[in-house]
mmCIF file as Biopython writes it, N, C-alpha, C and O atoms, coordinates in Angstrom:
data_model
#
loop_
_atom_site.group_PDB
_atom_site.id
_atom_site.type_symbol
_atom_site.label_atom_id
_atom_site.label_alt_id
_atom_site.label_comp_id
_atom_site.label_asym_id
_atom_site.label_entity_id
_atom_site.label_seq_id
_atom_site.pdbx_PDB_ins_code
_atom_site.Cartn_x
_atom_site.Cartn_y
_atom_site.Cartn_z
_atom_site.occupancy
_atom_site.B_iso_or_equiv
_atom_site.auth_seq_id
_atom_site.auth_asym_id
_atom_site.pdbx_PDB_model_num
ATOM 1   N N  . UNK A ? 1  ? 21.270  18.405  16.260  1.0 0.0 1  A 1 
ATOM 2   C CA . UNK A ? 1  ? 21.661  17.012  16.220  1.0 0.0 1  A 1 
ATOM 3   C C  . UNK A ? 1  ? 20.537  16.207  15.552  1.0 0.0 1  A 1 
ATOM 4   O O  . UNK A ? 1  ? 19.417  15.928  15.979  1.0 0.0 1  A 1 
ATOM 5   N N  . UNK A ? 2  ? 21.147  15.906  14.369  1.0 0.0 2  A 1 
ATOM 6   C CA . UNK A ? 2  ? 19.905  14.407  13.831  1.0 0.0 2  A 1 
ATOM 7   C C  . UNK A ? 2  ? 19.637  13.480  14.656  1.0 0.0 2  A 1 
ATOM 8   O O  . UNK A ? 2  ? 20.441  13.110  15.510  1.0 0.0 2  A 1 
ATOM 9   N N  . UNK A ? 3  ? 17.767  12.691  14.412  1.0 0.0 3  A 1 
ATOM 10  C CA . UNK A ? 3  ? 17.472  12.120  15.029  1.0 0.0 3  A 1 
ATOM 11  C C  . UNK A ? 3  ? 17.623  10.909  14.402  1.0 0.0 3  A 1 
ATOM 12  O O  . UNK A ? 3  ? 17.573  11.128  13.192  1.0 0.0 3  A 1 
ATOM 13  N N  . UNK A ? 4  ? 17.765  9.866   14.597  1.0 0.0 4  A 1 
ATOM 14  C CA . UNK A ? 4  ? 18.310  8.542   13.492  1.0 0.0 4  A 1 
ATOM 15  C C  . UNK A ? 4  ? 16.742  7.226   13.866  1.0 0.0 4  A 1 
ATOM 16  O O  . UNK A ? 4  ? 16.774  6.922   15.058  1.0 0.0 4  A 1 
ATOM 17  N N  . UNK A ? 5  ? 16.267  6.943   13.562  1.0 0.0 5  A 1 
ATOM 18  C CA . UNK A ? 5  ? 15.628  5.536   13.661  1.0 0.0 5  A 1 
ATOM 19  C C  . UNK A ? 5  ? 15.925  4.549   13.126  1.0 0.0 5  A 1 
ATOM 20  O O  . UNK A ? 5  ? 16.312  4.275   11.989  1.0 0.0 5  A 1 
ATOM 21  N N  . UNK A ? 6  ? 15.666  3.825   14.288  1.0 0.0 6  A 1 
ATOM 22  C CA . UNK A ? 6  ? 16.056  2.647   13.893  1.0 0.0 6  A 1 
ATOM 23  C C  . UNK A ? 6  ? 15.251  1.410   13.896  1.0 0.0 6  A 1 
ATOM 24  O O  . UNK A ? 6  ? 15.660  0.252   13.812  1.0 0.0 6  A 1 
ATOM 25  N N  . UNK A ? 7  ? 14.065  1.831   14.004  1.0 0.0 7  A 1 
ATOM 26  C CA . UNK A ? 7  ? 13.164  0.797   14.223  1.0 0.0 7  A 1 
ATOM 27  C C  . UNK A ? 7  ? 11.410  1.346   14.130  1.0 0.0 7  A 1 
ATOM 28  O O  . UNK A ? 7  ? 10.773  1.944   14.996  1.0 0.0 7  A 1 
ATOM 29  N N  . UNK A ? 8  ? 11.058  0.994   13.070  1.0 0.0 8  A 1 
ATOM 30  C CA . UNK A ? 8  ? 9.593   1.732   12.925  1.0 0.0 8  A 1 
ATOM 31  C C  . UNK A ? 8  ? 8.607   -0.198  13.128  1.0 0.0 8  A 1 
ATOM 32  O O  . UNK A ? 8  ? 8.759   -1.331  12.673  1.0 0.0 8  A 1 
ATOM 33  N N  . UNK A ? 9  ? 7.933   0.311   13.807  1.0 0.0 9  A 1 
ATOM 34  C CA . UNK A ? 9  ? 6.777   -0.729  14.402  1.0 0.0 9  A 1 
ATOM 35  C C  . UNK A ? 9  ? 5.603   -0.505  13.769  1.0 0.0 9  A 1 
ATOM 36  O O  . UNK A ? 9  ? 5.143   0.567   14.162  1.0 0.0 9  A 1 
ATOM 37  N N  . UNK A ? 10 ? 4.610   -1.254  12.623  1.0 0.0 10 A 1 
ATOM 38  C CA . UNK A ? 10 ? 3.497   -0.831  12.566  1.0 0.0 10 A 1 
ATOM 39  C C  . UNK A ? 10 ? 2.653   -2.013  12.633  1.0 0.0 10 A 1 
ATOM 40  O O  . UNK A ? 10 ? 2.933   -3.099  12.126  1.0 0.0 10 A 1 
ATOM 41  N N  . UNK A ? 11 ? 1.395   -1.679  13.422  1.0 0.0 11 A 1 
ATOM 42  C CA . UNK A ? 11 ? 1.045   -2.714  13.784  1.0 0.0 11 A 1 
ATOM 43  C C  . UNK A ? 11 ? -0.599  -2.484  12.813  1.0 0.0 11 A 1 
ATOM 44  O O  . UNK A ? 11 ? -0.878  -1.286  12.774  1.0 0.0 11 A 1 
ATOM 45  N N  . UNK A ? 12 ? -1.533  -3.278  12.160  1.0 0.0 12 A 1 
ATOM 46  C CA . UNK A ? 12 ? -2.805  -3.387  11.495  1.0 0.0 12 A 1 
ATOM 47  C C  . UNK A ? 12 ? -3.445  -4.399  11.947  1.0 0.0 12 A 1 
ATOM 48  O O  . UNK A ? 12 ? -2.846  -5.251  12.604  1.0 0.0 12 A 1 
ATOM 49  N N  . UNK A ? 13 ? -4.542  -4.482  11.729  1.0 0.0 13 A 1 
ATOM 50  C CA . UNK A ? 13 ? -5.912  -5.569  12.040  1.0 0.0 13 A 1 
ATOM 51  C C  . UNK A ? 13 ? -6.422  -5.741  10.643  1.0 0.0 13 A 1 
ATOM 52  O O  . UNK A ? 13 ? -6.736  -4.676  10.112  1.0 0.0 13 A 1 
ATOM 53  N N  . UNK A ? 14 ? -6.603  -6.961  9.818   1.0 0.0 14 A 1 
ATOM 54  C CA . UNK A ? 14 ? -7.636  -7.055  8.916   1.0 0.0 14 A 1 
ATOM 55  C C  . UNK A ? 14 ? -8.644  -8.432  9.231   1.0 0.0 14 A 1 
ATOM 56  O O  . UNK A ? 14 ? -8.537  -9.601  9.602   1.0 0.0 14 A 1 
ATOM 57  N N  . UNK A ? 15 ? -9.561  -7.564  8.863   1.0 0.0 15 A 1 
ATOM 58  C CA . UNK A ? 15 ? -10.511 -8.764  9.760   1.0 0.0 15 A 1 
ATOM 59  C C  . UNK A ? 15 ? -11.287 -9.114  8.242   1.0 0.0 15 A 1 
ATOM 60  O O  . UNK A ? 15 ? -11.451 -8.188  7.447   1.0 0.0 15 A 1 
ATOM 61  N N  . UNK A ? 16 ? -11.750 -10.516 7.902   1.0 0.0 16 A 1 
ATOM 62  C CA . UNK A ? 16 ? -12.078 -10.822 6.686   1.0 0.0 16 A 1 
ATOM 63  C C  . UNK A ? 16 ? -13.737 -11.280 6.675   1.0 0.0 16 A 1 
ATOM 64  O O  . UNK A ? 16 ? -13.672 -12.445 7.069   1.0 0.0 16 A 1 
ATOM 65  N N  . UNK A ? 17 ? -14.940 -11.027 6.473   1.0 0.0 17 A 1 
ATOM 66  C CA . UNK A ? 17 ? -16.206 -11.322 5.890   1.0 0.0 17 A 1 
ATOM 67  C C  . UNK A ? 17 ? -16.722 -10.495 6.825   1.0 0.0 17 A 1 
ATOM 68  O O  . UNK A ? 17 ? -17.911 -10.533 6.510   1.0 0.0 17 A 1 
ATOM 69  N N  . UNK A ? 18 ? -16.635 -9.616  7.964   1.0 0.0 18 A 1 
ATOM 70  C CA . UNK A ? 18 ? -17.029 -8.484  8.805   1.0 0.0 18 A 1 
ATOM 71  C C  . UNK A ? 18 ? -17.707 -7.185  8.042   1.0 0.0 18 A 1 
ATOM 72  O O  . UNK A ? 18 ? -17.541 -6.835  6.874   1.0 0.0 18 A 1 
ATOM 73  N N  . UNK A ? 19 ? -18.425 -6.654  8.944   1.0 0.0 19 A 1 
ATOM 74  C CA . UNK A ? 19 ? -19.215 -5.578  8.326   1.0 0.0 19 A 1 
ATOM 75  C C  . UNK A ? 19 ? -18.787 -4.688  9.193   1.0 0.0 19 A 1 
ATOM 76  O O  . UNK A ? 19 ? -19.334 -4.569  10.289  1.0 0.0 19 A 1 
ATOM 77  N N  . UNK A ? 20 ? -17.550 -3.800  8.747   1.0 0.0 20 A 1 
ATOM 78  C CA . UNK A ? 20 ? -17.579 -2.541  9.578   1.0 0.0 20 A 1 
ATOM 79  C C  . UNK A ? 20 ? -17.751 -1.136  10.102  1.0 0.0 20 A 1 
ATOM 80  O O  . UNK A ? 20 ? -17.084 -0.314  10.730  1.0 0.0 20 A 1 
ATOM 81  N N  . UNK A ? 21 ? -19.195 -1.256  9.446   1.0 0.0 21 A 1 
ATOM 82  C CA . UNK A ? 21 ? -19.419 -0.055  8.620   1.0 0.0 21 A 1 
ATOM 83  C C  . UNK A ? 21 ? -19.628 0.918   7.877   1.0 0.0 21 A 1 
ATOM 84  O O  . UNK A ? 21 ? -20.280 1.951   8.026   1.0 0.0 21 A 1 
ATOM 85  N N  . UNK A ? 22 ? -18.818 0.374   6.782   1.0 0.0 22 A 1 
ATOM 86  C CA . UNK A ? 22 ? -18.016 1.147   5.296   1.0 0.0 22 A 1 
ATOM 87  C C  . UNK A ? 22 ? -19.146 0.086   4.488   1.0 0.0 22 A 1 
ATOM 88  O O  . UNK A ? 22 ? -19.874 -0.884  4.698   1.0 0.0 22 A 1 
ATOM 89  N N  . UNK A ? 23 ? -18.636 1.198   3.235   1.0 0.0 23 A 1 
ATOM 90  C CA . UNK A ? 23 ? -19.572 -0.109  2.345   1.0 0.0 23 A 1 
ATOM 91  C C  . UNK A ? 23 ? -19.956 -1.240  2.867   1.0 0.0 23 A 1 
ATOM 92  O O  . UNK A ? 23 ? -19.136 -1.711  3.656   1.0 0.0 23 A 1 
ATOM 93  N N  . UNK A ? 24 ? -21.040 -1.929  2.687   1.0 0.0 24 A 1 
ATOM 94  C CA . UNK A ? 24 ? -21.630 -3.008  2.843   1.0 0.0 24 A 1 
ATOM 95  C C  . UNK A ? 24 ? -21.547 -4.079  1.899   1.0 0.0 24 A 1 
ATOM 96  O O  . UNK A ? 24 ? -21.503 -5.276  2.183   1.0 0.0 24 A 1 
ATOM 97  N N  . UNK A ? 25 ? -21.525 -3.477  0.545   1.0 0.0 25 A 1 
ATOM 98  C CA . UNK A ? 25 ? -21.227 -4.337  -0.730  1.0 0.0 25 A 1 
ATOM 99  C C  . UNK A ? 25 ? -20.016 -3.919  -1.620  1.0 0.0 25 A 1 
ATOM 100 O O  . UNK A ? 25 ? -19.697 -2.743  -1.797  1.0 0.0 25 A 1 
ATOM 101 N N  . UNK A ? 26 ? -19.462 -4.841  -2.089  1.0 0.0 26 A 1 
ATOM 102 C CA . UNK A ? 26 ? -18.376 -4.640  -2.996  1.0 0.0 26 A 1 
ATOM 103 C C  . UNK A ? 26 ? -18.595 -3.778  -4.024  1.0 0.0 26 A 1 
ATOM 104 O O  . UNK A ? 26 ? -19.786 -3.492  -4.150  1.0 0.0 26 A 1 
ATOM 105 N N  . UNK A ? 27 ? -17.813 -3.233  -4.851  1.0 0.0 27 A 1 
ATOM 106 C CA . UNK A ? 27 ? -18.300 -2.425  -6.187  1.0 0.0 27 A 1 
ATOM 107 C C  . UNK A ? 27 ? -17.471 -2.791  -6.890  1.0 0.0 27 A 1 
ATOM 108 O O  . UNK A ? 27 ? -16.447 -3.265  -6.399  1.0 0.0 27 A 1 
ATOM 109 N N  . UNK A ? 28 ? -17.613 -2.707  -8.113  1.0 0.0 28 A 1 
ATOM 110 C CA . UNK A ? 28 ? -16.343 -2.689  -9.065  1.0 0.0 28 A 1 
ATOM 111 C C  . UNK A ? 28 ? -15.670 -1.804  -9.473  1.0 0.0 28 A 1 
ATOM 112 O O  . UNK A ? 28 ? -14.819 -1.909  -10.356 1.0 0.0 28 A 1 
ATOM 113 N N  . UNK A ? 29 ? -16.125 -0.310  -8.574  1.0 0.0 29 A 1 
ATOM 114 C CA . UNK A ? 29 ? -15.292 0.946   -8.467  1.0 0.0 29 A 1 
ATOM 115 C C  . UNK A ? 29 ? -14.487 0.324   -7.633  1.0 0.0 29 A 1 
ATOM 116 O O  . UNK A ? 29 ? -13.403 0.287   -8.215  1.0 0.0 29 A 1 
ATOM 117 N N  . UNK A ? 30 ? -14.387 -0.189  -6.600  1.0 0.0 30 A 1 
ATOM 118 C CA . UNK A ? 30 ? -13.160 -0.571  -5.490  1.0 0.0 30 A 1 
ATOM 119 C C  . UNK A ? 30 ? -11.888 -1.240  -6.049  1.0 0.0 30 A 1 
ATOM 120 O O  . UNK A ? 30 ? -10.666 -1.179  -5.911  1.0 0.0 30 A 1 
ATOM 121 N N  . UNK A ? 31 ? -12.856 -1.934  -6.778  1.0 0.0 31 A 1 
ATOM 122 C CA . UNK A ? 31 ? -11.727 -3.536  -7.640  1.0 0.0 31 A 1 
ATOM 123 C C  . UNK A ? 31 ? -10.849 -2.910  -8.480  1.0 0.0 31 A 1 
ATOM 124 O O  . UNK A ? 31 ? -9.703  -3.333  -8.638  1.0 0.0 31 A 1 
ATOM 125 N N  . UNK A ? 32 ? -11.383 -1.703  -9.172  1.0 0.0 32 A 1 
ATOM 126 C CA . UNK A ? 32 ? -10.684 -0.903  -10.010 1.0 0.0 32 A 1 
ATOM 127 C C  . UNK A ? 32 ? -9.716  -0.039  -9.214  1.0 0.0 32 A 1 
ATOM 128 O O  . UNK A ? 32 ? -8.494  -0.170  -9.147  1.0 0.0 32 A 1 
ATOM 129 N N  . UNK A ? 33 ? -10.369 0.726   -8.713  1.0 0.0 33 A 1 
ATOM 130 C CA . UNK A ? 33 ? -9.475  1.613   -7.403  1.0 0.0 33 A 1 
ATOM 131 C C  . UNK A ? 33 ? -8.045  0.781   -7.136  1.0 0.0 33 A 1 
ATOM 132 O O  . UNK A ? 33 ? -6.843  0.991   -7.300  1.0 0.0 33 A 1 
ATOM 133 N N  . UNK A ? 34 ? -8.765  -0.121  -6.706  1.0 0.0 34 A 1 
ATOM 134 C CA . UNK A ? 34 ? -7.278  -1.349  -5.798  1.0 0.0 34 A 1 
ATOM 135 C C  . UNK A ? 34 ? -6.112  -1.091  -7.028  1.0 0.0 34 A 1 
ATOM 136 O O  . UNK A ? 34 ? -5.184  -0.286  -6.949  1.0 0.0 34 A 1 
ATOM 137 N N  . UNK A ? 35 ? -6.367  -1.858  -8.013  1.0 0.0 35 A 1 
ATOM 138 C CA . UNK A ? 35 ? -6.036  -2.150  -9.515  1.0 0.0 35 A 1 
ATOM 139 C C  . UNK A ? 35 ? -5.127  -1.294  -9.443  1.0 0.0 35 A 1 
ATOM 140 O O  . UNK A ? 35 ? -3.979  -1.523  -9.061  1.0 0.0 35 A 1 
ATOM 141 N N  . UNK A ? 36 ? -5.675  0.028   -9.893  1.0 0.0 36 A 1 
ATOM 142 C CA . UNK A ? 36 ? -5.012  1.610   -9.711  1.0 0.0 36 A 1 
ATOM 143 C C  . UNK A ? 36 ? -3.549  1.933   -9.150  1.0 0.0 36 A 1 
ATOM 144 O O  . UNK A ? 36 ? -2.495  2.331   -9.647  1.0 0.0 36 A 1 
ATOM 145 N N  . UNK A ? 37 ? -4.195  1.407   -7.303  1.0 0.0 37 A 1 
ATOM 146 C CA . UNK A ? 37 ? -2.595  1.147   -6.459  1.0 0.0 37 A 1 
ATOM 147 C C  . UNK A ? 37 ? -1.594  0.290   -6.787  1.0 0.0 37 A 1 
ATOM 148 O O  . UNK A ? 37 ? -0.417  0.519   -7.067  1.0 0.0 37 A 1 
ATOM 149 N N  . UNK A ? 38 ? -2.245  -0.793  -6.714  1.0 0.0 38 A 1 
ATOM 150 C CA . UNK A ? 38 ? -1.204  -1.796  -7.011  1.0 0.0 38 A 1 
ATOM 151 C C  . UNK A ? 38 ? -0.370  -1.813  -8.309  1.0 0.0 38 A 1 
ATOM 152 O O  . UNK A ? 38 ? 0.676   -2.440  -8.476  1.0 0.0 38 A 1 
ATOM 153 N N  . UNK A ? 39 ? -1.232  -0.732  -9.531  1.0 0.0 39 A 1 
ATOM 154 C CA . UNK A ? 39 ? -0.138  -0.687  -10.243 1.0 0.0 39 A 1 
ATOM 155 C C  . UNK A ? 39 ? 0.761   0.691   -10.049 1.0 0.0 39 A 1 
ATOM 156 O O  . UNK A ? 39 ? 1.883   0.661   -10.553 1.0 0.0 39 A 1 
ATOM 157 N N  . UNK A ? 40 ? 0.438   1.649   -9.499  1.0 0.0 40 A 1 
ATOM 158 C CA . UNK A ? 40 ? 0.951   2.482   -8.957  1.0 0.0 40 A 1 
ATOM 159 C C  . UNK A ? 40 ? 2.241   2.210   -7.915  1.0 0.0 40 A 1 
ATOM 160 O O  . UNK A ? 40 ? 3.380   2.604   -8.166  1.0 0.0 40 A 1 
ATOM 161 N N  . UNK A ? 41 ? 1.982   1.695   -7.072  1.0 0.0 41 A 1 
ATOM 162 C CA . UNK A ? 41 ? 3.585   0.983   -6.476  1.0 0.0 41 A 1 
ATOM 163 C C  . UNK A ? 41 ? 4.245   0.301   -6.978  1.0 0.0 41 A 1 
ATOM 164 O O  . UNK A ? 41 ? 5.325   0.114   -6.418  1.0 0.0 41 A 1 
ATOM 165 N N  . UNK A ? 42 ? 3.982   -0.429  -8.266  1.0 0.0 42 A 1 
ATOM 166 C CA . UNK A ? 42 ? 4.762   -1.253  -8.953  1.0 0.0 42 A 1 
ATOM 167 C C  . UNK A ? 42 ? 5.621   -0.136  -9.632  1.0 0.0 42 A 1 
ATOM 168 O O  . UNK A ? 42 ? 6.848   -0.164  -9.527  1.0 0.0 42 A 1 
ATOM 169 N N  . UNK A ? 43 ? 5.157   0.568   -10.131 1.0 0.0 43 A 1 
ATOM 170 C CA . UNK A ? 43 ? 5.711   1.612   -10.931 1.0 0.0 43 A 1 
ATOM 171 C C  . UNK A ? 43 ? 6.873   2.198   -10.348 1.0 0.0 43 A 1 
ATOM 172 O O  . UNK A ? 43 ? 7.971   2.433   -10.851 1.0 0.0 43 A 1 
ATOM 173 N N  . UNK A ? 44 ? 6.242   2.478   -8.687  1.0 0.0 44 A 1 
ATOM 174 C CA . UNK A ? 44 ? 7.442   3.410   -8.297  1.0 0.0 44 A 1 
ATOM 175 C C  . UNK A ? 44 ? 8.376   2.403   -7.328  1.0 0.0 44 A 1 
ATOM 176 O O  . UNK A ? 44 ? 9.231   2.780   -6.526  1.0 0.0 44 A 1 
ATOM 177 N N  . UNK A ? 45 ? 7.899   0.739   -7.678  1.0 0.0 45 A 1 
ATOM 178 C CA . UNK A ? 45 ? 9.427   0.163   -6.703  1.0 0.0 45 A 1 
ATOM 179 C C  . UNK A ? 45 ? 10.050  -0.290  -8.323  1.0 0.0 45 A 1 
ATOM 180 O O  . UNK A ? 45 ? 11.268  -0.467  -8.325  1.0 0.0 45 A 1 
ATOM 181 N N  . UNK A ? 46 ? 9.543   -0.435  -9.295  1.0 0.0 46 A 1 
ATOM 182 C CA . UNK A ? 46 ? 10.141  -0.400  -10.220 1.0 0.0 46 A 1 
ATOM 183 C C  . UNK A ? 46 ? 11.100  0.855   -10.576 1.0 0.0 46 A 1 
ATOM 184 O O  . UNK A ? 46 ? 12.242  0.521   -10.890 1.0 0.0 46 A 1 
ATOM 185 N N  . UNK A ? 47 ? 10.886  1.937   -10.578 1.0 0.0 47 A 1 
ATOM 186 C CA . UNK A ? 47 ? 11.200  3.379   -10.701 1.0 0.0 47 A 1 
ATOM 187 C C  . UNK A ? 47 ? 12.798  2.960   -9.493  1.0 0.0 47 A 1 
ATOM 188 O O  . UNK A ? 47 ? 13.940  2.736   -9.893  1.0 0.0 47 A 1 
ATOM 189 N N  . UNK A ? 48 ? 12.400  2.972   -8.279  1.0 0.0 48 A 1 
ATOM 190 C CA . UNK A ? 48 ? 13.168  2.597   -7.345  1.0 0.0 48 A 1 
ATOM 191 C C  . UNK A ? 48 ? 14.589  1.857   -7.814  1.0 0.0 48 A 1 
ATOM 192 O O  . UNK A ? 48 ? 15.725  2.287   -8.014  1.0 0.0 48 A 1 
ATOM 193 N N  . UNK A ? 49 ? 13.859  0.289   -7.907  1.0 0.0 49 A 1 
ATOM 194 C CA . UNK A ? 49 ? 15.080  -0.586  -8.148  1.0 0.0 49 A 1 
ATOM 195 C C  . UNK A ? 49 ? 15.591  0.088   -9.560  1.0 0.0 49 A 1 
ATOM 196 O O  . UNK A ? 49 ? 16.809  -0.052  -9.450  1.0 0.0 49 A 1 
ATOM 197 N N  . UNK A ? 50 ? 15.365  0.738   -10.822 1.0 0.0 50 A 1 
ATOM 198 C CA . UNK A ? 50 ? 16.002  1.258   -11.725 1.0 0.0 50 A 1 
ATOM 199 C C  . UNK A ? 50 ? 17.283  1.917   -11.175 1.0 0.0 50 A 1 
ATOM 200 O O  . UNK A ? 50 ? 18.478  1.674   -11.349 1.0 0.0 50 A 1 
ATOM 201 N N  . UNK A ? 51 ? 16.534  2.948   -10.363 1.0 0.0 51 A 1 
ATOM 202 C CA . UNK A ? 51 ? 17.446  4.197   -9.382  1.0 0.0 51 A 1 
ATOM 203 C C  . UNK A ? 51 ? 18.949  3.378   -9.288  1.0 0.0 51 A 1 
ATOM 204 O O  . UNK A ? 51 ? 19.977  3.643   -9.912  1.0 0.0 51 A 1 
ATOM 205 N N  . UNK A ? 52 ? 18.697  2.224   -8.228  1.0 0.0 52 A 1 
ATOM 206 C CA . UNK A ? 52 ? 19.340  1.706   -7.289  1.0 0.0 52 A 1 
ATOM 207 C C  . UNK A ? 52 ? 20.460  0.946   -8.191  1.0 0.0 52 A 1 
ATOM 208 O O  . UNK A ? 52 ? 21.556  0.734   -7.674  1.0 0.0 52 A 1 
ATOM 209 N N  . UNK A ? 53 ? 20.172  0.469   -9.733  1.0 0.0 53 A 1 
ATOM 210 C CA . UNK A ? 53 ? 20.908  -0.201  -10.819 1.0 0.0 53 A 1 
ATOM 211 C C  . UNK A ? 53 ? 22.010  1.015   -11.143 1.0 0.0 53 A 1 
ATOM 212 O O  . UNK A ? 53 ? 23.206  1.111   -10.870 1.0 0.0 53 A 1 
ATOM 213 N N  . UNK A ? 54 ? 21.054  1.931   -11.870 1.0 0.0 54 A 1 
ATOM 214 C CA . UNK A ? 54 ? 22.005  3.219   -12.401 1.0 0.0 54 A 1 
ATOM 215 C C  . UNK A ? 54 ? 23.140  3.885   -11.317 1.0 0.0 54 A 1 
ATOM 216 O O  . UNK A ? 54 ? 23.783  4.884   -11.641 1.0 0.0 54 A 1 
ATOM 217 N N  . UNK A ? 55 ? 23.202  3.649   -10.847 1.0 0.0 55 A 1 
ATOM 218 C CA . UNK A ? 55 ? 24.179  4.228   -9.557  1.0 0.0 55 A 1 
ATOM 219 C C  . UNK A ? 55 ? 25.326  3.437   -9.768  1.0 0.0 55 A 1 
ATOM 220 O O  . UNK A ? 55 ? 26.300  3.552   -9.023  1.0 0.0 55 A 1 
#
């Protein structure tokens, strides 16, 4: 028997000018990194909504 959901909960914390640890200073490897993702999901909700047209 399939299990069906119906409800996914996710819960995050971003806390803003805090030191938690992790790097201490910004880089412009990060800025780039980010860059990277964000065009990377564009791609694939673009990719997506294409899908969702062609049908």
């Amino acid at each position: 028997m399939p299990v069906e959901i119906r409800e996914l909960q996710i819960v995050t914390t971003i806390t803003e000018g805090g030191n938690t640890g992790g790097n201490t200073t910004p880089s412009s490897a990060g800025a780039t990194n980010s860059e990277d993702i964000i065009a990377k999901c564009v791609e694939q909700v673009l990719e997506i909504l294409k899908e969702k047209t062609d049908r």
